[in-house]
C-alpha positions as CSV (number, residue, x, y, z in Angstrom):
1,X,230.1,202.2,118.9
2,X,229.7,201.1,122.4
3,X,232.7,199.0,121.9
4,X,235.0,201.4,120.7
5,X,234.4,203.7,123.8
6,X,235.0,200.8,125.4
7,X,238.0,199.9,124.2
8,X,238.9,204.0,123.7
9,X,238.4,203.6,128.0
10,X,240.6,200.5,128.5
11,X,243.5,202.3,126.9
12,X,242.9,205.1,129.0
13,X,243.5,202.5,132.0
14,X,246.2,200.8,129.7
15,X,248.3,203.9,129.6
16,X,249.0,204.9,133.0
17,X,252.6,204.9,133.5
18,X,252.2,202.3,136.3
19,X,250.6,199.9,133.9
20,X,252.8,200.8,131.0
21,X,255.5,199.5,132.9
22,X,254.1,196.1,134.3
23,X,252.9,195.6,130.7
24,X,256.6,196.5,129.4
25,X,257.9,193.9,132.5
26,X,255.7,191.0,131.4
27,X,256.3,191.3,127.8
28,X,260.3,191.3,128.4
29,X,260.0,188.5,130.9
30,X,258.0,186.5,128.5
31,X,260.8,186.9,125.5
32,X,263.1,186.3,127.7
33,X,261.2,182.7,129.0
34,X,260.5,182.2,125.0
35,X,263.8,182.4,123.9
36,X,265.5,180.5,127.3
37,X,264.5,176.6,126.5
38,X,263.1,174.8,129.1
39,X,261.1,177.6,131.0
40,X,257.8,178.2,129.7
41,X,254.8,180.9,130.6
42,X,253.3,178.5,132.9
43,X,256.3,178.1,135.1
44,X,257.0,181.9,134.6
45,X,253.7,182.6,135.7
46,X,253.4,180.2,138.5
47,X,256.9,181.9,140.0
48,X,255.4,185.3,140.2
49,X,251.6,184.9,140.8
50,X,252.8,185.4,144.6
51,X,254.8,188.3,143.5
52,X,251.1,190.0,142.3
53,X,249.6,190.2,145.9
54,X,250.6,194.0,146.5
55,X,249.7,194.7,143.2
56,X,246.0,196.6,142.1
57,X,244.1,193.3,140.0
58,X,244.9,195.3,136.4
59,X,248.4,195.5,136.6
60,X,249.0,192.1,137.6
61,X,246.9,190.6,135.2
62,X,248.1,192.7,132.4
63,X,252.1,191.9,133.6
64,X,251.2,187.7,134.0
65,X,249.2,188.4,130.1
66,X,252.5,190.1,128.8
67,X,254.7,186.9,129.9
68,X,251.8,184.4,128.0
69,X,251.9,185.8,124.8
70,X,255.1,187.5,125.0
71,X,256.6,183.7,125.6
72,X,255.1,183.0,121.8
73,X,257.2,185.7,120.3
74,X,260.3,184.6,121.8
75,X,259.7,180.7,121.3
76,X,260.6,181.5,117.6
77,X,264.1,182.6,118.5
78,X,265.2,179.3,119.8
79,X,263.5,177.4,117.6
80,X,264.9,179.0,114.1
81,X,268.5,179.2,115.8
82,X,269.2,176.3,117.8
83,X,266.2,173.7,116.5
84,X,264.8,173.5,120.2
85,X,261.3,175.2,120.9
86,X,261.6,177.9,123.3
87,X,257.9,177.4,124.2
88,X,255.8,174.3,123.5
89,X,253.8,175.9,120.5
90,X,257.1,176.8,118.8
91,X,257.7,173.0,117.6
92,X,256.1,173.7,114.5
93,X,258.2,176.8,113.8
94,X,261.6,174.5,114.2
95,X,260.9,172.6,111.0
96,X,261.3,175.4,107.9
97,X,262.9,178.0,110.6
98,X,265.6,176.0,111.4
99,X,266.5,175.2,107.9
100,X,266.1,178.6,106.9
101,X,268.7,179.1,109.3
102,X,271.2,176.7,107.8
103,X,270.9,179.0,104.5
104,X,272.2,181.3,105.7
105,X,268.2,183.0,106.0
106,X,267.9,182.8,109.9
107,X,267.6,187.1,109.8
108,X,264.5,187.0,107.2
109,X,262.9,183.6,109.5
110,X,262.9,185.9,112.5
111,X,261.6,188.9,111.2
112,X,258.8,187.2,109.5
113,X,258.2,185.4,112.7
114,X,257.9,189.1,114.9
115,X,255.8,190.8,112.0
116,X,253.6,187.8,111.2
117,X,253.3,187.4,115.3
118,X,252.5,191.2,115.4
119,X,249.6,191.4,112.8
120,X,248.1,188.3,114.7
121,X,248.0,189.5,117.8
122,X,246.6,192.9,116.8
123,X,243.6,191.5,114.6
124,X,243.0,188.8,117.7
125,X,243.0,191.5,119.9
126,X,240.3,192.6,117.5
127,X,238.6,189.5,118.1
128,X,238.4,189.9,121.8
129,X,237.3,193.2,121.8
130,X,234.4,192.3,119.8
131,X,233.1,188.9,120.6
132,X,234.2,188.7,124.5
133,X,231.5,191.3,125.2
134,X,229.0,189.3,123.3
135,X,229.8,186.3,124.9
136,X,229.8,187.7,128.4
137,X,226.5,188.8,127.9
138,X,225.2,185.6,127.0
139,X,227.2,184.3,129.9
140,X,224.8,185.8,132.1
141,X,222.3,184.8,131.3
142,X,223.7,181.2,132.4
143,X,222.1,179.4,135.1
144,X,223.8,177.2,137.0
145,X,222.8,173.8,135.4
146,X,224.0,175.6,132.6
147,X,227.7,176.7,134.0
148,X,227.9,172.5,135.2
149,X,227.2,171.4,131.4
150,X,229.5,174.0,130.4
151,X,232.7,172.7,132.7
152,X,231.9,168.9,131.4
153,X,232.2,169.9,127.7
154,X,235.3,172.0,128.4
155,X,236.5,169.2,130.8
156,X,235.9,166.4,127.8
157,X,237.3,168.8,124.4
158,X,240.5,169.4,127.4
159,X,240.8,165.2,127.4
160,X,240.5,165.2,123.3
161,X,242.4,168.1,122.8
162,X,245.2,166.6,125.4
163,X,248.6,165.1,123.5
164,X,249.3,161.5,124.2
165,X,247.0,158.9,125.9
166,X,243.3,159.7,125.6
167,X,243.0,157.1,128.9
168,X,246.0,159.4,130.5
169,X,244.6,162.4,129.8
170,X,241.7,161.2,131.4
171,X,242.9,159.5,134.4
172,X,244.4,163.1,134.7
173,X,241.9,165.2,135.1
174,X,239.9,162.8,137.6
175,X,242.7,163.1,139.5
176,X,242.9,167.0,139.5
177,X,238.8,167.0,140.4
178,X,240.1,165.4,143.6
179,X,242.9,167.1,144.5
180,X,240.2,170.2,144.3
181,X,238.1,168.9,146.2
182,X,240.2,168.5,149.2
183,X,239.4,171.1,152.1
184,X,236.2,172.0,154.2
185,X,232.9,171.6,152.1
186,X,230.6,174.2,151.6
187,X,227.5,173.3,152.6
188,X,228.3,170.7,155.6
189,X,231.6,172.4,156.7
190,X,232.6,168.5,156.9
191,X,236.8,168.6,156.4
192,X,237.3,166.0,153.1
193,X,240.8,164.3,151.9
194,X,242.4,166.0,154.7
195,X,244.1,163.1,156.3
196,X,244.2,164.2,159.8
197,X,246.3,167.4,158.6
198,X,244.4,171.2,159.6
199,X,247.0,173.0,156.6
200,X,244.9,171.1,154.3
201,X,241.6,172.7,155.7
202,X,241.7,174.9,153.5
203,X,242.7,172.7,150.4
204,X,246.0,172.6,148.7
205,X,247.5,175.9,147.5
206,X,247.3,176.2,144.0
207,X,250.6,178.0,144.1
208,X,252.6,175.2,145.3
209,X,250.7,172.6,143.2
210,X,251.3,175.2,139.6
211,X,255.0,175.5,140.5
212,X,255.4,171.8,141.4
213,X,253.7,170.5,138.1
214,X,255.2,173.1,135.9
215,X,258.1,175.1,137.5
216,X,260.1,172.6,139.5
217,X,259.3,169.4,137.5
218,X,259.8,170.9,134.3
219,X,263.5,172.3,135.3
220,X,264.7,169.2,136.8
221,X,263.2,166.9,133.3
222,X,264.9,170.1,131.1
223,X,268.1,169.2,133.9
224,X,268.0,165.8,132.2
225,X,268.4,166.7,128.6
226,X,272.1,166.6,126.7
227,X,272.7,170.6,126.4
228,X,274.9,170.0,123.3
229,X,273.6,172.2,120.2
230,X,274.0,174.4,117.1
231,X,273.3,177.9,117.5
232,X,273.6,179.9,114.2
233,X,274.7,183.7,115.6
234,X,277.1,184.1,112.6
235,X,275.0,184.4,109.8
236,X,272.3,186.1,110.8
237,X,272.3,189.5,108.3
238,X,269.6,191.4,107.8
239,X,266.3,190.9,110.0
240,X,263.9,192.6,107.7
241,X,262.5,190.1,105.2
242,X,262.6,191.4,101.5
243,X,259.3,193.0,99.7
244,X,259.4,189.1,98.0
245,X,258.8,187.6,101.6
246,X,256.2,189.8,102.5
247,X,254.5,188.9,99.4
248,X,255.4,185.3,99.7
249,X,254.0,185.3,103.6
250,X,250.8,187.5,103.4
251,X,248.4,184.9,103.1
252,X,250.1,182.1,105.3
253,X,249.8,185.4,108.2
254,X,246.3,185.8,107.5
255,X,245.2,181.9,107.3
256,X,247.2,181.2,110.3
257,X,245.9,183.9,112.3
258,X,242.2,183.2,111.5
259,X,242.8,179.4,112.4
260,X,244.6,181.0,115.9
261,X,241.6,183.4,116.3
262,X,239.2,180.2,116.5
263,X,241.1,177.8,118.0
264,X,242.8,179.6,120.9
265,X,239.0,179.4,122.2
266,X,239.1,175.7,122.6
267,X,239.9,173.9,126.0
268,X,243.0,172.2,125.9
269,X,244.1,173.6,122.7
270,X,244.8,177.2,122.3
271,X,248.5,178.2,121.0
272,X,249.4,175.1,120.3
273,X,246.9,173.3,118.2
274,X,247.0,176.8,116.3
275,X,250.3,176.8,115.1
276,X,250.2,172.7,114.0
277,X,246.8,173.3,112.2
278,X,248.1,176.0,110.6
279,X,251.3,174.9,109.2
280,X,249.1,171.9,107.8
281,X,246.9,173.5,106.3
282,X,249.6,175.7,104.7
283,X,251.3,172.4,103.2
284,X,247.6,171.9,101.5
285,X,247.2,175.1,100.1
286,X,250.3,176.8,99.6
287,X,250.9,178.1,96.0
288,X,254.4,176.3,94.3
289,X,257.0,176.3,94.8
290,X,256.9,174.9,98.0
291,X,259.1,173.6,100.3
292,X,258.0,172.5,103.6
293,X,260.4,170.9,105.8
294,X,263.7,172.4,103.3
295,X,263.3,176.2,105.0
296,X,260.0,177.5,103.3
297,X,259.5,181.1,104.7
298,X,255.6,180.1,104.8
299,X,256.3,177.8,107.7
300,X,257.6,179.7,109.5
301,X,254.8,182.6,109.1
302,X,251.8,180.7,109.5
303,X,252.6,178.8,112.7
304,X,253.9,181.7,114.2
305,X,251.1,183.9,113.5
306,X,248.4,180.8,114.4
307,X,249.9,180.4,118.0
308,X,250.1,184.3,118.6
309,X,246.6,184.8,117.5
310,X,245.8,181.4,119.3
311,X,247.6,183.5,122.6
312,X,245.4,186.3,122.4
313,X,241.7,184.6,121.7
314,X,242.0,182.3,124.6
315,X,241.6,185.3,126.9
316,X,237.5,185.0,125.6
317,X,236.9,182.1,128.0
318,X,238.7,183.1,130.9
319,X,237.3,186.7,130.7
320,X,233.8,186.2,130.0
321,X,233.0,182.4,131.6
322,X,235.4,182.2,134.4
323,X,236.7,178.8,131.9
324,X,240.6,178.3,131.1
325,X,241.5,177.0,128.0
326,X,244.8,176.1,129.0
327,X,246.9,175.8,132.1
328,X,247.9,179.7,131.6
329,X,244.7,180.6,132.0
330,X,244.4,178.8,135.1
331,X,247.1,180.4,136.4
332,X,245.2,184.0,135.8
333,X,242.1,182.8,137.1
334,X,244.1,182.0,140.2
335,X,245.1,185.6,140.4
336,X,242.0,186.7,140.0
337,X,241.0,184.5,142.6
338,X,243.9,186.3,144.9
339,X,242.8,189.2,144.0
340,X,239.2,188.6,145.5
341,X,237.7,188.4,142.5
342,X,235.8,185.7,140.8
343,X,235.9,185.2,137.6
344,X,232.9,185.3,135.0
345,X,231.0,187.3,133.3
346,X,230.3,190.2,135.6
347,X,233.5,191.1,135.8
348,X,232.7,193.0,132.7
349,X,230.3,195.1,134.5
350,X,231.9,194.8,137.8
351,X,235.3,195.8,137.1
352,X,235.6,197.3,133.4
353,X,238.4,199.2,134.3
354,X,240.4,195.3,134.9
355,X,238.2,194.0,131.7
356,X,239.3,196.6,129.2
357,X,242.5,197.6,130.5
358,X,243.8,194.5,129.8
359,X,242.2,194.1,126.3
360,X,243.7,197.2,125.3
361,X,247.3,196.4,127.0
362,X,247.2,194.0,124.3
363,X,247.8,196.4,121.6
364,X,250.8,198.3,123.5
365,X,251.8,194.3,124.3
366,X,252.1,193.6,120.8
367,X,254.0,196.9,119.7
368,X,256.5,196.4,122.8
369,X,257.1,192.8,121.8
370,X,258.2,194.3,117.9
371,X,260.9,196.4,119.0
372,X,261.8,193.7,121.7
373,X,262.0,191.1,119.4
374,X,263.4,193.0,115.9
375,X,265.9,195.4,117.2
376,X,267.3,193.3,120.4
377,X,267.2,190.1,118.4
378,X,271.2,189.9,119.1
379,X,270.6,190.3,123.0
380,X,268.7,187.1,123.1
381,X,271.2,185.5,121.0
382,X,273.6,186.1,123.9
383,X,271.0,184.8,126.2
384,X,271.1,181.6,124.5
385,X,274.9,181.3,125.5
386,X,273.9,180.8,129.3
387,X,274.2,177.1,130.6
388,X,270.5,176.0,131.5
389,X,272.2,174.4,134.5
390,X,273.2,178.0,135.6
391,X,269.5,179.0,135.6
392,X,268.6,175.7,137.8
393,X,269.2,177.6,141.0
394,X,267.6,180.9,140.3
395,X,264.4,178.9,139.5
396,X,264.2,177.0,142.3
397,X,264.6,180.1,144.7
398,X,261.8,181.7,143.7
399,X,259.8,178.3,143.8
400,X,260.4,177.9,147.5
401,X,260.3,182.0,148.3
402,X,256.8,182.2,145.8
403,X,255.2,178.9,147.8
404,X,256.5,180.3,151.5
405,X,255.0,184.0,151.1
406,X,251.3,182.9,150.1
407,X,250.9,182.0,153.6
408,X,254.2,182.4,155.2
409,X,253.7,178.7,156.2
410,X,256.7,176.3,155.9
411,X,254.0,173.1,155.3
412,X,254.2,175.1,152.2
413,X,257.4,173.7,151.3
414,X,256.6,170.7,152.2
415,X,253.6,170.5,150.1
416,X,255.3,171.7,147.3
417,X,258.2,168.8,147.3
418,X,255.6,166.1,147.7
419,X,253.7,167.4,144.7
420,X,257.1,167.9,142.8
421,X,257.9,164.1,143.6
422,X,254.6,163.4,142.5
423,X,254.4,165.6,139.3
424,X,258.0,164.4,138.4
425,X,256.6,160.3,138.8
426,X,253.4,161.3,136.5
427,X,255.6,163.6,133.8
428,X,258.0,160.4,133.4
429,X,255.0,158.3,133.0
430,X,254.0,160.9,130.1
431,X,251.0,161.7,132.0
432,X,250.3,165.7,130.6
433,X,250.1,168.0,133.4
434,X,247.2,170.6,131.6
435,X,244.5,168.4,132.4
436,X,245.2,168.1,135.8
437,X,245.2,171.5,136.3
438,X,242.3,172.2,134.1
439,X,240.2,169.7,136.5
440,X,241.7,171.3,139.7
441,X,239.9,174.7,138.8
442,X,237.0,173.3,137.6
443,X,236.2,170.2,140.0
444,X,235.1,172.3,143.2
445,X,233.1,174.8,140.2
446,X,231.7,171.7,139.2
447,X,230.6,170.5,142.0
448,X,229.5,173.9,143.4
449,X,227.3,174.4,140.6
450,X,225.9,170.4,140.8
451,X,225.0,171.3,144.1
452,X,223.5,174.4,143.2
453,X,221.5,172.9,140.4
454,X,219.8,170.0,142.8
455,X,218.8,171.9,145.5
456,X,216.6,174.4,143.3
457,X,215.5,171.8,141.2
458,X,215.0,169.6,144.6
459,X,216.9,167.0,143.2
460,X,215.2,166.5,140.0
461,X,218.0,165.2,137.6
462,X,216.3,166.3,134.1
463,X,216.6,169.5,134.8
464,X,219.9,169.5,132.9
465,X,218.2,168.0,129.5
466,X,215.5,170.6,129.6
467,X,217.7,173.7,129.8
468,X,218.1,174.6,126.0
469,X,221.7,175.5,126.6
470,X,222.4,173.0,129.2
471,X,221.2,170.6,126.7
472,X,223.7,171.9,123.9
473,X,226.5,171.4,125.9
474,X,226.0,168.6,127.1
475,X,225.1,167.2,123.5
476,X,228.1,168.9,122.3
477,X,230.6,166.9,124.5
478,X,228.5,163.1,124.4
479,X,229.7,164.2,120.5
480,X,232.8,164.6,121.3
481,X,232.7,161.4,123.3
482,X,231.3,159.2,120.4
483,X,233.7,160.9,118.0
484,X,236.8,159.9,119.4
485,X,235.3,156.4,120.6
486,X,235.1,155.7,116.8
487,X,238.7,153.2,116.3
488,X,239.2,155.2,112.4
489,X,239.0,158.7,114.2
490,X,241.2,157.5,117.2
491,X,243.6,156.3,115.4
492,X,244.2,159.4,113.6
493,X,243.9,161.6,116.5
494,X,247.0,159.3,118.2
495,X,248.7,159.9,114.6
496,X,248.4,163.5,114.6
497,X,249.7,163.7,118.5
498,X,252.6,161.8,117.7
499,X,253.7,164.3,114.8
């Protein structure tokens, strides 16, 4: 009962006209990212988080949420229409959308997509309503021993979880620790990294380093692309799928969004890993007649509802622990962070107005993004018209304005080129960006809590191994750790990336 007067208060803060509206902005922005290739959440996000300073924390944080999962309702548009994934957890959706597509079925593979996407997000909302709570008052009962053992597991399941090179991914996050811990320390006040430069007293701005790694990098690799492709606008039809595909899809939507519901908790996997576990488990146990790959309506349902439900539940770590699960959630930690806030636990208690309000924007999130998505599918078919070339410019405007206004310092600038040359070197390399940024929040955390940890234990080491929850997570990730050291489980891990 206590939750549902929760939740019966957040939409009391959801439904102010002036969050209404942020809510209405984010979700249309995050379509309209989805559906435009190339420009993803995290770039979206990155451009405006200097655009939330005159905001109150609950409308910003409900407007940046609105562009994260409104990107994964969009993603399906490009993908089913012009085989390119709008957003990164849309790749699945290209395999049976697109061919649904090219019989003449592309109207029936987007509706499917916005109702499947719907229902996911409103039982994950669900989810989060329930279980954040529950977590958040474990959460504080955390100590800081605890909190360290915590960021090393989320750290290591962010290396696993990473696509591509394992030795990458981890080479990646080492080097976001250290680009964290550049600035004044704490406890001595001793400047560290700083090379003789005062703008970096303060360490690098997490503005200019999310907009170099995913705004400005990303544009200039999309730049690089050939822009040559099919878009099928002609046969579209009718978007309501048929009483047939409702029954057809009604399982896939559930399966794929309890997998989302779980996964979307993970570090380093979230939306993404949802939607690729989904559709293969779908291929498993799909009743016949099936045809995966040839424009089965089921592959298209379960994905889509996986990464949307994947969208939601990865909200649960950043809310309750302060812990992203994925570079988006880094992003609203950093606005938190802007905001004065710091993130954890007691921002349940502290600030339930910001906790609840955005649980319950959710819903409203999720009914906006249906009418959005169903009724104005043929606006973002027009969209898809526009050169990406055109869009180039725009992007990079708000870059250089978004990095200059944090401080109104033009080092700023030049911070953010030297990080874009250096992003852009690492990106070729096929050096993923989300660990980086995953170790850039939680390096100085780390270290804080290391610190922490010694001093009240006088610098007593075990204390980690006799902490009952400490120990867990710290047995949880040497697991993780022997697991992927085994050459069987590797090799399948590097097979299942590669798909």
């Amino acid at each position: 009962m206590e939750t549902l007067s929760n939740l019966a208060f957040g939409l009391g803060v959801a439904f102010t006209w002036q969050n209404i509206i942020y809510c209405f902005i984010g979700c249309f922005l995050g379509t309209l990212v989805g559906v435009l290739p190339g420009i993803g959440p995290v770039a979206t996000v990155a451009m405006l988080l200097p655009f939330t300073f005159g905001l109150e924390p609950a409308p910003a944080l409900i407007m940046l949420a609105g562009i994260y999962y409104g990107a994964q309702y969009g993603g399906s548009t490009t993908a089913i229409l012009v085989n390119i994934p709008g957003e990164a957890a849309a790749v699945v959706t290209t395999l049976d959308g697109y061919q649904m597509a090219r019989r003449g079925r592309a109207g029936p593979a987007l509706g499917i997509a916005a109702i499947g996407s719907f229902i996911a997000g409103s039982i994950a909302t669900l989810v989060v309503a329930f279980f954040a709570p529950l977590l958040a008052e474990v959460a504080l009962k955390f100590g800081p021993a605890d909190y360290f053992s915590l960021m090393v597991f989320g750290l290591i399941a962010a290396v696993v979880l990473a696509r591509g090179s394992l030795m990458k991914a981890i080479a990646m996050v080492c080097f976001g620790i250290l680009l964290g811990l550049v600035g004044t320390d704490v406890n001595s006040g001793v400047i560290r990294f700083a090379f003789g430069l005062p703008e970096f007293t303060d360490g690098i701005g997490f503005v200019a380093l999310a907009m170099a790694f995913f705004g400005i990098t990303d544009v200039v690799l999309n730049l690089e692309r050939d822009e040559k492709q099919e878009v099928f606008t002609s046969r579209i039809g009718r978007v309501l799928p048929t009483l047939a595909d409702l029954r057809t899809s009604f399982w896939s939507i559930l399966r794929g969004t309890g997998i989302g519901s779980v996964l979307g908790v993970l570090p380093g996997g979230g939306a993404l890993l949802a939607s690729f576990a989904a559709y293969m488990l779908e291929k498993k146990v799909a009743k016949p007649p099936r045809m995966f790959g040839e424009g089965d309506i089921r592959g298209v349902a379960a994905p889509e509802s996986a990464n949307n439900a994947g969208a939601q539940t990865s909200f649960i770590p950043m809310l309750t622990l302060g812990i992203p699960s994925n570079p988006t959630m880094a992003l609203m930690i950093g606005a938190l962070m802007i905001q004065g806030i710091a993130p954890g636990p007691q921002v349940m208690t502290e600030r339930p107005e910001l906790f609840w309000g955005l649980i319950a924007s959710m819903w409203l999130g999720n009914f906006m993004l249906l009418v959005l998505n169903l009724p104005l599918v043929g606006l973002w078919i027009r969209l898809l018209a526009v050169p990406y070339r055109l869009l180039f410019p725009a992007i990079f405007v708000f870059c250089c304005i978004g990095a200059y206004t944090v401080d109104n310092k033009i080092f700023d600038i030049y911070a953010l080129a030297a990080l874009t040359a250096v992003a852009y070197v690492l990106l070729k390399l096929d050096c993923e960006s989300a660990p980086m940024v995953l170790g850039f929040i939680l390096g100085p955390m780390m270290e804080e809590n290391l610190r922490r940890t010694m001093m009240i234990s006088f610098g007593d080491p075990s204390v980690f191994f006799t902490r009952p929850i400490s120990l867990a997570f710290l047995l949880a990730a040497a697991g993780l750790l022997i697991v992927i050291a085994l050459p069987a489980l590797r090799a399948k891990r590097e097979e299942a990336m590669k798909e």
